[in-house]
N, C-alpha and C positions, 0 to 999 in steps of 0.2 A: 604618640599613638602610631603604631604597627595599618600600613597602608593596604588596597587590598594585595593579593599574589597575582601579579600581573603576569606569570609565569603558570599559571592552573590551568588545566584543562577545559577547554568547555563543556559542558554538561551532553552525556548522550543524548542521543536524538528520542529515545525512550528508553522509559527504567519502569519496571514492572516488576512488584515484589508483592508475593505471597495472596494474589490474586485470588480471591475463590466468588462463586458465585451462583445463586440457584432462581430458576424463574419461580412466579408465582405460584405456578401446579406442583412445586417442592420437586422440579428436577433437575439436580446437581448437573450445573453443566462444568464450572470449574472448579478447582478442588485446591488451588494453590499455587497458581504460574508464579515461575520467576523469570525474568527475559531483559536483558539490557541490547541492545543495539545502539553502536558508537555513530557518530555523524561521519553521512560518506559511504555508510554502508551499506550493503543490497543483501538481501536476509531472505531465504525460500521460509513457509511457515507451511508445511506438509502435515500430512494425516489422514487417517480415513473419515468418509461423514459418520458425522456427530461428534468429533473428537473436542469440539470445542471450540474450532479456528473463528467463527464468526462471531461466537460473542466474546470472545475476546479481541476481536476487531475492531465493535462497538463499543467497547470501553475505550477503547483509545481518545473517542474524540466525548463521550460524554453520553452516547444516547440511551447506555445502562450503564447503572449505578445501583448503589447500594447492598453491592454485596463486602467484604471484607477484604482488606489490601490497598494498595496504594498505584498509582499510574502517575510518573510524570512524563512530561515531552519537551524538551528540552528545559527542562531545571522547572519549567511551569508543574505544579500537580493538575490533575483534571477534576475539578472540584465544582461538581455540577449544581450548589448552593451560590456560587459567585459568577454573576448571569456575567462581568466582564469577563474575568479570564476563562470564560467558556466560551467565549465568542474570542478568544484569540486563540484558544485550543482548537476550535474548529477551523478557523484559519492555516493553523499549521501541521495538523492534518489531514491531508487533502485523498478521499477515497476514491476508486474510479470503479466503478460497479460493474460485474460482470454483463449485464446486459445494456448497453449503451442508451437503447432510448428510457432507461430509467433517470436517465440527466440530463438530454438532451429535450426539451418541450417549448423552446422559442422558435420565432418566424424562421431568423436565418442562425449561422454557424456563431456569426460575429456577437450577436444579438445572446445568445448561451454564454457564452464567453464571458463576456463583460460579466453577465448575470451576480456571479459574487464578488468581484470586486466592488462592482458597484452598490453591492446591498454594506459594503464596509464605509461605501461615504465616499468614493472616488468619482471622478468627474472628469471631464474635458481630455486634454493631451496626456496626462497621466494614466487615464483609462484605457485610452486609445495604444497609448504605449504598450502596457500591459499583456490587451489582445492582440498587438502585432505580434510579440516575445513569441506569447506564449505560441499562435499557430506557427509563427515561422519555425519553434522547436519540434512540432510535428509533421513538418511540412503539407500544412494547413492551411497556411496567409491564403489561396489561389482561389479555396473555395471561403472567402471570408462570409459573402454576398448569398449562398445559396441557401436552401434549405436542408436542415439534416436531413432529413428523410430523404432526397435526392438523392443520397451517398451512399456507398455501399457499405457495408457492415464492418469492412474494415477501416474505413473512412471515418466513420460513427465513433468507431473503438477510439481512433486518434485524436478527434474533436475530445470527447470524452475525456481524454487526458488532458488535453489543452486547457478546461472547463475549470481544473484540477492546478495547473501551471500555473494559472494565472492571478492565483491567489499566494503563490511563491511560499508554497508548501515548505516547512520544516520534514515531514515524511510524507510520500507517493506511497499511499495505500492499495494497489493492486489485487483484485479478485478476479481470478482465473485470467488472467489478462492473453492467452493462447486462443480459449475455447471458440469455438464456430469460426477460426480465420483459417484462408485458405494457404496455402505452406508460403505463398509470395508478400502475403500483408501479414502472414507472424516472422517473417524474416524483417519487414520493414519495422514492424515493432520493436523486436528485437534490437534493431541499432537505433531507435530513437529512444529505447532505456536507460541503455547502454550508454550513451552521449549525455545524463542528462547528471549535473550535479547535486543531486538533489538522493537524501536516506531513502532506500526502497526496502518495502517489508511486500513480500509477494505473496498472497496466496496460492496456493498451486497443487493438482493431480498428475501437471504435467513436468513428470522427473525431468525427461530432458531440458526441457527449455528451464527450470531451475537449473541446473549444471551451465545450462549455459549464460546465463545471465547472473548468478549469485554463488561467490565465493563462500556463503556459508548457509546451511540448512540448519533450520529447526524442526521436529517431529513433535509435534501436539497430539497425545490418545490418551481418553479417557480423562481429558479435564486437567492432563501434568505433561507438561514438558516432559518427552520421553528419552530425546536425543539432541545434540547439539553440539555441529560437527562442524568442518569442511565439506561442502557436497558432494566430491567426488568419492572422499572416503566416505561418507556415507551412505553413496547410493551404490559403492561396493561390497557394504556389510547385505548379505541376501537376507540370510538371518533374522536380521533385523528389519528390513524392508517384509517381509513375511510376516512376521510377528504383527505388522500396524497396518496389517491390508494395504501395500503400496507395492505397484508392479511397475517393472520395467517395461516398454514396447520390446519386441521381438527384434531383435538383430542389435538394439542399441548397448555398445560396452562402455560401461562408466568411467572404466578406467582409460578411456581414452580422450573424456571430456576436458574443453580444454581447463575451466574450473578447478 
């Protein structure tokens, strides 16, 4: 008997085929994704609003369903009839929501943190372990003690991630991970993504900071994958950023991005 191929790749970090899906008021939001993303890789997921980016965001981890198509994440399907591996789906992947106190709701920083590990049945020094990891990856450990809200907004944003680490994510699902920071805490972001080994799929309006953090873009309009590039070639076609409602900032040239 033929062993398994110890020599096979491992399974992408998400495989997304032929996706379509409409809400209950009968409005087509997708029409048929296909999207694979390899482990290790940082992915911009662009578009104009409505094009689709957030429910199919929510399919990833299981919180819609039943529309037609398949989602897996790392070789697992997302198959929200089997409550275990939905609870190892959400496990691995880990969303960081555009507005931070939508995750953040315990006493102190530390006390959020823990929050899903420990709803997985973790305990004592392993827990502890965990929350140090994960703040010391955003340089976070200092305010382990305080309370969110104490923090400033960029502060929030990182905990927030941390929240997300420390359940040691198969993919860091990022929404808008730029918006409301000030150019010193989206620079610090910046290199705490950047540092971080972990598949990143980004949502994002912000072309640069996609260039600068993700070697490759996807364009979602109108429910299908429109494009699917290299970012900088991509946010050099005008054309085509025109066509999907997606603008440059003023003075920014793509083709200089290091991406």
């Amino acid at each position: 008997m033929t062993g398994p191929d110890r020599g096979a790749p491992p399974a992408p970090s998400l495989e997304v085929k032929g996706l379509a899906y409409a809400y209950p008021d009968g409005t087509q939001a997708l029409y048929g994704v296909d999207l694979t993303v390899a482990r290790g890789e940082r992915v911009a997921l662009l578009g104009p609003n409505g094009a689709g980016k957030t429910t199919l965001v929510l399919h990833l981890n299981g919180i819609l369903h039943g529309g037609l198509g398949e989602v897996r994440v790392g070789g697992l399907a997302v198959d929200p009839g089997d409550r275990k591996s939905l609870r190892e789906i959400r496990r691995r992947v880990g969303i960081v929501f555009q507005d931070p106190d939508d995750q953040l709701f315990m006493p102190t920083v530390r006390e959020d943190v823990a929050f899903g590990p420990a709803n997985l049945g973790l305990r004592g020094a392993e827990l502890d372990r965990r929350v140090r990891d994960a703040l010391s990856r955003v340089g976070m450990l200092d305010a382990a003690d305080r309370p969110p809200q104490h923090l400033s907004f960029g502060q929030r944003r990182r905990v927030a991630v941390a929240t997300v680490l420390a359940m040691e994510p198969e993919i860091l699902v990022l929404d808008e991970p730029s918006s409301n920071l000030d150019p010193a805490s989206r620079r610090e972001l910046a290199e705490i993504l950047l540092s971080l080994d972990v598949t990143v799929l980004m949502v994002t309006h912000d072309l640069p900071y996609a260039a600068e953090l993700c070697p490759r873009s996807v364009i979602l309009s109108g429910g299908v994958v429109a494009a699917d590039r290299p970012t900088r070639d991509l946010l050099m076609d005008a054309e085509l950023l025109a066509a999907h409602r997606l603008e440059l900032p003023f003075g920014f040239d793509p083709s200089a991005a290091v991406r």
